[in-house]
C-alpha positions, -999 to 999 in steps of 0.1 A, spaced: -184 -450 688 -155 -427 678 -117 -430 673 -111 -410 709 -134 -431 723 -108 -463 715 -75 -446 711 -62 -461 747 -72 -498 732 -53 -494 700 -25 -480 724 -29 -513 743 -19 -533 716 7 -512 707 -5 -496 679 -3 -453 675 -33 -429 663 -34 -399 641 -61 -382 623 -55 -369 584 -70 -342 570 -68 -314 542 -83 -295 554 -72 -257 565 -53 -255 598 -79 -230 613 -107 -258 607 -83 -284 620 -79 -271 651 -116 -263 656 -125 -297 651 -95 -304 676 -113 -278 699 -147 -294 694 -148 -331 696 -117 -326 725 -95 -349 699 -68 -369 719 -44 -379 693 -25 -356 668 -42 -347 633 -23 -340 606 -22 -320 573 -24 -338 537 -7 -313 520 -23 -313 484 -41 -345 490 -6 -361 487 -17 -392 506 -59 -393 496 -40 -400 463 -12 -425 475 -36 -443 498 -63 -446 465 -92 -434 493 -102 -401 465 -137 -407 458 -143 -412 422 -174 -392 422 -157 -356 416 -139 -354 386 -112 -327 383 -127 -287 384 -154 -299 403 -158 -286 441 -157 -316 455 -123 -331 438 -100 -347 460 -124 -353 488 -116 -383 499 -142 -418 511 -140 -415 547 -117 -439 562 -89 -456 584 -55 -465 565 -32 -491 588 -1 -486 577 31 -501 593 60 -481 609 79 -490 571 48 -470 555 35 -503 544 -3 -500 540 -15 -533 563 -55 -525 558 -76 -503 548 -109 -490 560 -126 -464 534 -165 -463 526 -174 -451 491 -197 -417 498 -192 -393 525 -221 -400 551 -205 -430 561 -179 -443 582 -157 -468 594 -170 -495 623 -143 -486 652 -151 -519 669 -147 -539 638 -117 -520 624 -101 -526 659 -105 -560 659 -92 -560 625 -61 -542 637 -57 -566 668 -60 -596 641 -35 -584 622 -7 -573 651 -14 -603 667 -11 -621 640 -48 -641 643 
């Protein structure tokens, strides 16, 4: 299951999707192109928000090709910029449960 595949039941309970990436625009928008992504991705200038967010995995230490990459994962964050949860597995093979971080989300908006 996949983020596009849930986007109009987070937008049920009122809550708004965007993708994060650092990646270059032309690879942005050819993931866009690929996977038919229905929600807007945006552009982590410098890694600006891997580093705010604390999702940079540890593994690649400064001059190495991989530093900055962040864990894959889902930040929550409230329309204040308040991180509300947090969703990022250590690695880069795995990801996030859509169902369970869903019904996370819904727990948390509806206040469960």
């Amino acid at each position: 299951m996949k983020l596009n595949d849930l986007k109009a039941q987070f937008t049920d309970i009122g809550v708004g999707v965007a993708g994060i990436t650092y990646d270059k625009s032309e690879l942005i928008q050819a993931f866009d192109e690929k996977w038919s992504i229905d929600f807007p991705i945006l552009k982590d200038v410098e890694r600006q928000h891997v580093e705010a967010w604390g999702v940079r995995n540890q593994e690649y230490g400064p001059g190495t090709f991989g530093y900055g990459v962040p864990y894959p994962g889902v930040v929550f964050i409230s329309p204040e910029g308040q991180i509300l949860a947090k969703w990022a597995e250590p690695g880069y093979r795995s990801r996030a449960d859509w169902s369970k971080v869903l019904q996370d989300v819904s727990a948390i908006v509806g206040g469960d």
